[in-house]
MDAnalysis code that builds the backbone (N, CA, C; Angstrom):
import MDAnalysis as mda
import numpy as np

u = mda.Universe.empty(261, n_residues=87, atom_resindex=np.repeat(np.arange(87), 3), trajectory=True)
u.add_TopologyAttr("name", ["N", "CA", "C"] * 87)
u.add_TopologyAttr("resid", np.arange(1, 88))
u.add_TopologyAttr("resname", ["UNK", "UNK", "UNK", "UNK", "UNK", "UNK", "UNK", "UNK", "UNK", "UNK", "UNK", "UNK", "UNK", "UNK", "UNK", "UNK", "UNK", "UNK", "UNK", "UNK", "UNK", "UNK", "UNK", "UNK", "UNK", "UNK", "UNK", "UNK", "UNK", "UNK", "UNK", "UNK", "UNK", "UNK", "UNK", "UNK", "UNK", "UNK", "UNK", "UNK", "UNK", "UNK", "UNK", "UNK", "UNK", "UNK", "UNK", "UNK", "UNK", "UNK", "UNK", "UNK", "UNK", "UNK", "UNK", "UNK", "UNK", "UNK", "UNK", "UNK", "UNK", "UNK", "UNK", "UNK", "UNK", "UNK", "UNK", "UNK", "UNK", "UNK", "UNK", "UNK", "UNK", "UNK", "UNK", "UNK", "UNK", "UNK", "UNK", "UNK", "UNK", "UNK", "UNK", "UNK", "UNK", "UNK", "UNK"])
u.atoms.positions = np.array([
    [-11.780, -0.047, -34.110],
    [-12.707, -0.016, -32.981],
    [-12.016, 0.461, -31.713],
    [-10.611, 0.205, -31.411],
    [-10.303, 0.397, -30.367],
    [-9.602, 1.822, -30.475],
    [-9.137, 2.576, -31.766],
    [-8.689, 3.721, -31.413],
    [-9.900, 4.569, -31.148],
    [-11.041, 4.396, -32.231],
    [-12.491, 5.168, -31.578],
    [-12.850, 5.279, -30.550],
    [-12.763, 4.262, -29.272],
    [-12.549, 3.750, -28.037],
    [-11.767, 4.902, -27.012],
    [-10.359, 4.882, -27.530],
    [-9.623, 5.654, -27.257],
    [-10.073, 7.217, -27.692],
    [-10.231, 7.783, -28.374],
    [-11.122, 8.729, -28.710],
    [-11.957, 9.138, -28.210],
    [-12.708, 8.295, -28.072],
    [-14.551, 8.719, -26.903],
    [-13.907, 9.118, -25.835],
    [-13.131, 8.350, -25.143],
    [-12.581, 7.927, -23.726],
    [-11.808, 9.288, -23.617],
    [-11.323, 9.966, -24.748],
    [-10.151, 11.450, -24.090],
    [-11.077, 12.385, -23.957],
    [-11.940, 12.079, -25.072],
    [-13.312, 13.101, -25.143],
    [-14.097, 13.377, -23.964],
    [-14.467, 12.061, -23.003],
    [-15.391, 11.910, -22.002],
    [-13.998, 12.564, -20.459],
    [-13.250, 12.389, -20.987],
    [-12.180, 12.596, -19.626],
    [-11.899, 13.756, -19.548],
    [-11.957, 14.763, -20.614],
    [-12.103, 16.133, -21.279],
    [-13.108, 16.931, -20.450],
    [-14.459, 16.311, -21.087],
    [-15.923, 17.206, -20.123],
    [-15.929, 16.606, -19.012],
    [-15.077, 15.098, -18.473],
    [-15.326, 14.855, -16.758],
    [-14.414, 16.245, -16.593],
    [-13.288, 16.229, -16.580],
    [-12.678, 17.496, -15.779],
    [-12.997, 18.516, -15.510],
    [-13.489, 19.050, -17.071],
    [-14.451, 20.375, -17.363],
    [-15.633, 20.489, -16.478],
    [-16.505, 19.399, -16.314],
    [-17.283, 19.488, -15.330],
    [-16.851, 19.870, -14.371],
    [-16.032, 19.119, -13.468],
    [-15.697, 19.195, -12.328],
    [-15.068, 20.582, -12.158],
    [-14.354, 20.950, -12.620],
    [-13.762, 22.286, -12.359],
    [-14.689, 23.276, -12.186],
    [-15.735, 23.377, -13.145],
    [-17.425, 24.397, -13.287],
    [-17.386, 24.253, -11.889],
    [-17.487, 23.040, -11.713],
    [-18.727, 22.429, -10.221],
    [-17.682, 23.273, -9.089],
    [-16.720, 22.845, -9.091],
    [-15.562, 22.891, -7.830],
    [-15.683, 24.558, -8.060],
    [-15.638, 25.472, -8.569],
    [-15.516, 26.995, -8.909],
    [-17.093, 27.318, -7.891],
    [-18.470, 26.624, -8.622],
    [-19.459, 27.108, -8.268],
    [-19.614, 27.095, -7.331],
    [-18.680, 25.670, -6.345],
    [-19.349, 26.017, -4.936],
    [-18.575, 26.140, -3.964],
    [-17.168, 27.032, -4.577],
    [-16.037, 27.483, -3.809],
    [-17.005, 29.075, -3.703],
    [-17.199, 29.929, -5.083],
    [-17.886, 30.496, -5.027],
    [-19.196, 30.749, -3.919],
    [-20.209, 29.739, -3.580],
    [-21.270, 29.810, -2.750],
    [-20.226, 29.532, -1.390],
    [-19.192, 29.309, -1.525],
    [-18.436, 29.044, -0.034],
    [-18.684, 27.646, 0.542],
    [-19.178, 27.383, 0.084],
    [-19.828, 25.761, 0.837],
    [-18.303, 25.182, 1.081],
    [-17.370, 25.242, 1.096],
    [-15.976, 24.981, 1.670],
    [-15.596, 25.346, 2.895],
    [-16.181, 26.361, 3.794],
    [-16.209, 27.043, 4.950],
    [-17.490, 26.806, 6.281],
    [-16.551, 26.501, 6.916],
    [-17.239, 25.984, 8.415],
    [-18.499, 27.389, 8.435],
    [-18.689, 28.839, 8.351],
    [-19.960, 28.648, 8.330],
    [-21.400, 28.906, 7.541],
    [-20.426, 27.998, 6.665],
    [-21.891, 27.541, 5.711],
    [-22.650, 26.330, 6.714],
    [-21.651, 25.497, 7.124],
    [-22.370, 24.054, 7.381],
    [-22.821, 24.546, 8.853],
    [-22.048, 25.442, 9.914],
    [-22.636, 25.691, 10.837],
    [-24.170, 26.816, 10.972],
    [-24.705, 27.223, 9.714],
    [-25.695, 27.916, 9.307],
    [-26.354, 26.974, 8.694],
    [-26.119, 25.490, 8.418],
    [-26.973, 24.946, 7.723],
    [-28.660, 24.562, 8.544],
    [-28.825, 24.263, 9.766],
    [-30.077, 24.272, 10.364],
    [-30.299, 25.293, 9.894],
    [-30.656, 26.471, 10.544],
    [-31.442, 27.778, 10.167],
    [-31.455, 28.090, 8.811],
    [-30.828, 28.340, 7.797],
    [-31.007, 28.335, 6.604],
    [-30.866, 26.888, 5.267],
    [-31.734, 25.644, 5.804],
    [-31.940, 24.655, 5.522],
    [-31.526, 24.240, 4.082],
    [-32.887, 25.429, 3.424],
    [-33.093, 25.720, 1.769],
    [-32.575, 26.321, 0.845],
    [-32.190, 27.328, 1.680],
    [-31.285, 28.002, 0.735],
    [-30.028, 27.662, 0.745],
    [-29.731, 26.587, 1.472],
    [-27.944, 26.290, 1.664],
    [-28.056, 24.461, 0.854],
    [-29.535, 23.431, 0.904],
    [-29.776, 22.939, -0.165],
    [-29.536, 23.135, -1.434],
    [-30.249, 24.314, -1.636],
    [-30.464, 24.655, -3.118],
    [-28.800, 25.044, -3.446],
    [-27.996, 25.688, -2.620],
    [-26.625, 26.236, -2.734],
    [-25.493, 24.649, -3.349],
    [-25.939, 23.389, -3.005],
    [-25.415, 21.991, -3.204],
    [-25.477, 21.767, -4.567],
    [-26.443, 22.230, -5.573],
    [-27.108, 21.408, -6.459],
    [-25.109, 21.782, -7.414],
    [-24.682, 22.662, -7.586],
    [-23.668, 22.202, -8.093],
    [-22.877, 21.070, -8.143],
    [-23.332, 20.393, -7.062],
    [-22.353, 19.496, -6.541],
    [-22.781, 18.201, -7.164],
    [-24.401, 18.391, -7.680],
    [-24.536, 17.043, -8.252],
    [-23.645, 17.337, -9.950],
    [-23.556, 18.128, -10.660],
    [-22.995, 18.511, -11.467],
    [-20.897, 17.801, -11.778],
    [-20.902, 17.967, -10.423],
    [-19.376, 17.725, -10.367],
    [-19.043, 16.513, -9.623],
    [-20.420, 15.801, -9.470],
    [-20.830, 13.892, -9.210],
    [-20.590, 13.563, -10.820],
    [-21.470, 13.871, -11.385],
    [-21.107, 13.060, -13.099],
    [-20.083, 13.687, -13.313],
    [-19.795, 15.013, -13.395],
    [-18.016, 14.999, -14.164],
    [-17.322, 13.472, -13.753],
    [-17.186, 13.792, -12.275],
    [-16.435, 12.847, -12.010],
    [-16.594, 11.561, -12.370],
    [-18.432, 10.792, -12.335],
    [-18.330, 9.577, -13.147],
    [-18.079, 9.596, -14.417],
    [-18.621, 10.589, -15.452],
    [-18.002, 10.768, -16.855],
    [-16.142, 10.586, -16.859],
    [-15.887, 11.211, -15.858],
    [-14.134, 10.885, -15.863],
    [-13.454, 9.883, -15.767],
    [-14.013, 9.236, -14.674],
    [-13.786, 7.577, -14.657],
    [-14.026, 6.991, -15.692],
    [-15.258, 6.712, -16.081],
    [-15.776, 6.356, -17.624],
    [-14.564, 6.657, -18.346],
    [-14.624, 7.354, -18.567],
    [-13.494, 7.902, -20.097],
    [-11.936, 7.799, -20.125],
    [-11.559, 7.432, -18.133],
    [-10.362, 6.684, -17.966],
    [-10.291, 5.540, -18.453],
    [-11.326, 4.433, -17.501],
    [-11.608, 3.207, -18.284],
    [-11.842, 3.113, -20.134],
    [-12.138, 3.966, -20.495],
    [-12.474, 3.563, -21.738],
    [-11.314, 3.578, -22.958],
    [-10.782, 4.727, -22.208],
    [-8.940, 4.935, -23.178],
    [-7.874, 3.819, -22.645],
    [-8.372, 3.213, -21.303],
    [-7.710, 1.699, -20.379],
    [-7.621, 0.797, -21.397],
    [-9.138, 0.548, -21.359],
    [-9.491, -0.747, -22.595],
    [-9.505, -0.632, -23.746],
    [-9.533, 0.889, -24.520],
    [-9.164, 1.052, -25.893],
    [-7.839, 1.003, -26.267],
    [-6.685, 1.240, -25.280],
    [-4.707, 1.310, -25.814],
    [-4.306, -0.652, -25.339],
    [-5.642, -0.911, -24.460],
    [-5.026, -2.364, -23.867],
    [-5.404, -2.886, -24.892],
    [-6.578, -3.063, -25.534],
    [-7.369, -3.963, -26.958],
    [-6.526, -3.838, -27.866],
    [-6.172, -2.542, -28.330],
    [-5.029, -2.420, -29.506],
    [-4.115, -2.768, -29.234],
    [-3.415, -2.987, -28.361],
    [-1.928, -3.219, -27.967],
    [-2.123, -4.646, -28.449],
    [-3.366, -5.644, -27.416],
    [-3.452, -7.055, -27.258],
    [-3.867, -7.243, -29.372],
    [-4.814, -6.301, -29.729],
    [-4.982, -6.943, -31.373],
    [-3.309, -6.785, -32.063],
    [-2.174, -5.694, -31.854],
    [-1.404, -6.012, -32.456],
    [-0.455, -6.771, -32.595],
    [0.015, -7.293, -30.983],
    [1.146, -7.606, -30.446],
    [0.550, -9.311, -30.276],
    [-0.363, -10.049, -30.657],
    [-0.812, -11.009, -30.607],
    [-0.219, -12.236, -31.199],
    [0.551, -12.852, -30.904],
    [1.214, -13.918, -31.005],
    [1.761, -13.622, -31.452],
    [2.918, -12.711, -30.893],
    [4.195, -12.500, -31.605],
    [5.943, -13.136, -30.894],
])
């Protein structure tokens, strides 16, 4: 149970990164990193909205990443604690 654990957890820490990197590319790409995107953001409201939505993309990488830190945490700590158990 706990190496499967460990497994999911490299898997999920895998597509968090992967996400994030997509995301971080797409909206280096749209520029949204540069003073004037945000100083154009009044006047072009919507189209500099719609220019964000990557960003929800590279919100779950990042919670998928955490996730899948924690999960390889508690999958090497469980195995360690099932083997090394009263020894």
């Amino acid at each position: 149970m706990n190496l499967v654990l460990v497994g999911a957890g490299l898997v999920a820490v895998v597509a968090g990164a992967r996400l994030v990197l997509l995301a971080a590319r797409a909206l280096l790409r749209r520029a949204v990193f540069t003073a004037r995107f945000w100083a154009s953001m009044p006047a072009f409201a919507g189209y500099r909205l719609r220019a964000l939505t990557p960003a929800l993309a590279g919100l779950a990488g990042l919670l998928l990443l955490a996730a899948g830190a924690a999960a390889v945490f508690f999958g090497v700590t469980g195995y360690y604690f099932s083997t090394l158990r009263f020894r």
